[in-house]
C-alpha positions as CSV (number, residue, x, y, z in Angstrom):
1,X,81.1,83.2,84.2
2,X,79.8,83.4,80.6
3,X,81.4,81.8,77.7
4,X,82.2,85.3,76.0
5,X,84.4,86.2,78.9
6,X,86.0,82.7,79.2
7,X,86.8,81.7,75.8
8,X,89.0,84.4,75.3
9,X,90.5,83.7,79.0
10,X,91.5,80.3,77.6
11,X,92.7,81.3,74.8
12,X,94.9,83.5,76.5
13,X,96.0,81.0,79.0
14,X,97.2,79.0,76.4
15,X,99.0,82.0,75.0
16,X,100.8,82.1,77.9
17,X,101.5,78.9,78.4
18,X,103.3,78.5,75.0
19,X,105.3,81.8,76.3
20,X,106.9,80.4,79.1
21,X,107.7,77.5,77.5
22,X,109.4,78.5,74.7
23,X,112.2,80.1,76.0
24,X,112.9,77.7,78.1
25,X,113.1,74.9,75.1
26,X,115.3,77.7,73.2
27,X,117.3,78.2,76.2
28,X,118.5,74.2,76.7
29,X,119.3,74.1,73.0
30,X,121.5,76.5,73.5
31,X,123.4,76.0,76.8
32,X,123.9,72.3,74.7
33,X,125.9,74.2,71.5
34,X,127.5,75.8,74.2
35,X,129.0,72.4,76.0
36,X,128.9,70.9,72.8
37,X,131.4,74.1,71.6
38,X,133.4,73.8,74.7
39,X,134.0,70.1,75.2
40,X,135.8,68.8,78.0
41,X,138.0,72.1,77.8
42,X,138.9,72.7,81.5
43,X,137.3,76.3,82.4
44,X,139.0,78.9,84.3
45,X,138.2,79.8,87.7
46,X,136.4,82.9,86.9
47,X,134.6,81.7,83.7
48,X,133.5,78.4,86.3
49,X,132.1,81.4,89.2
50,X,130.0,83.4,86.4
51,X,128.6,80.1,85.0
52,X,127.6,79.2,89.0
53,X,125.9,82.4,88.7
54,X,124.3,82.2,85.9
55,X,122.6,79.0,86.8
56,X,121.2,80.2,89.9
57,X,119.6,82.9,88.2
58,X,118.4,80.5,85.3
59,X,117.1,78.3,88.2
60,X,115.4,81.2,90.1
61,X,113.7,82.2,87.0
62,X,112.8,78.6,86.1
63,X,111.5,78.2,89.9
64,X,109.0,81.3,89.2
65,X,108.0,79.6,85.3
66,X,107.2,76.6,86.8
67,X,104.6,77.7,89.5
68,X,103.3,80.2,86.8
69,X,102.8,77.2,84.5
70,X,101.1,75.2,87.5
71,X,98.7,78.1,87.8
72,X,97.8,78.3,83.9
73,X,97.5,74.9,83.8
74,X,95.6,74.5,87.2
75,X,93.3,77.6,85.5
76,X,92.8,75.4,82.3
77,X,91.8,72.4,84.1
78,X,89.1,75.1,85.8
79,X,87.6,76.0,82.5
80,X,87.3,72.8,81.6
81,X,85.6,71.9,85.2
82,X,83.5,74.9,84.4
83,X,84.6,76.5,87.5
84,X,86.7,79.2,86.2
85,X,86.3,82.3,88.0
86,X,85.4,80.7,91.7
87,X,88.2,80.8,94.0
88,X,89.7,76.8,94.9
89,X,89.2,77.7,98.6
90,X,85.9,79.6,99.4
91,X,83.9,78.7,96.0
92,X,83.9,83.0,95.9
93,X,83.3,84.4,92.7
94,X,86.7,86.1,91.7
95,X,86.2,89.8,90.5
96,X,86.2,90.2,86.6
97,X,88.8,92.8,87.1
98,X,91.7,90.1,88.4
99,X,90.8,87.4,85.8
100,X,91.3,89.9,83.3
101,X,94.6,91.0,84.9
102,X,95.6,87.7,85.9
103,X,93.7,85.4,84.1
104,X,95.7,82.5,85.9
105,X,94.2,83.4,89.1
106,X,92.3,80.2,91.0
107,X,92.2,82.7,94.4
108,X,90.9,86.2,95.7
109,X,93.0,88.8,96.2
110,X,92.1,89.1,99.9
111,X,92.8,84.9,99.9
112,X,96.1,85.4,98.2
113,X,97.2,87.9,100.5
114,X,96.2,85.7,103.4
115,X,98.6,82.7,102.1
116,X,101.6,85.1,100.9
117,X,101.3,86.6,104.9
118,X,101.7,83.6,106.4
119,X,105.2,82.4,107.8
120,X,106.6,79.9,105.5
């Protein structure tokens, strides 16, 4: 790939990279003001089930930032490598087209379709 088309891909990356990461850092601060606020105040039931809930959604969503971060980060290290833009199992050239829609992407499509299809 040529440095016009990577730079720009990196510089992205790293765009999304601070994305992901910043809500996250806003969100501990302030889940800590909010046990700070409450204390040791016992919670009723209800207010205890919605909190339960809450977190496993947090955590879901957390789950899905952390492999995204993996990726960038896994797509940084590439650049660096000066390997960006050949798929990490075949050594394939990876279309233009995906890098520019998922400039994270260390796969082809065809290959990412081939892991997501198999039985976990």
């Amino acid at each position: 790939m040529e440095k016009s088309f990577i730079e720009p891909q990196r510089r992205r990356l790293e765009a999304l990279r601070a994305q992901i990461l910043e809500p996250e850092e806003v969100g501990m601060a302030k889940e800590r003001e909010v046990r700070e606020a409450k204390g040791e105040e016992s919670q009723e039931f209800e207010e205890a089930a919605q909190d339960m809930a809450q977190n496993e959604i947090h955590q879901a969503l957390h789950d899905v930032d952390n492999r995204r971060l993996h990726a960038i980060d896994q797509a940084l290290q590439k650049i660096k490598q000066g390997t960006y833009g050949l798929s990490d199992i075949s050594g394939e050239s990876i279309p233009r087209a995906r890098l520019e829609a998922t400039p994270e992407g260390v796969l082809t499509v065809q290959e990412e379709e081939k892991i997501e299809r198999q039985p976990k």
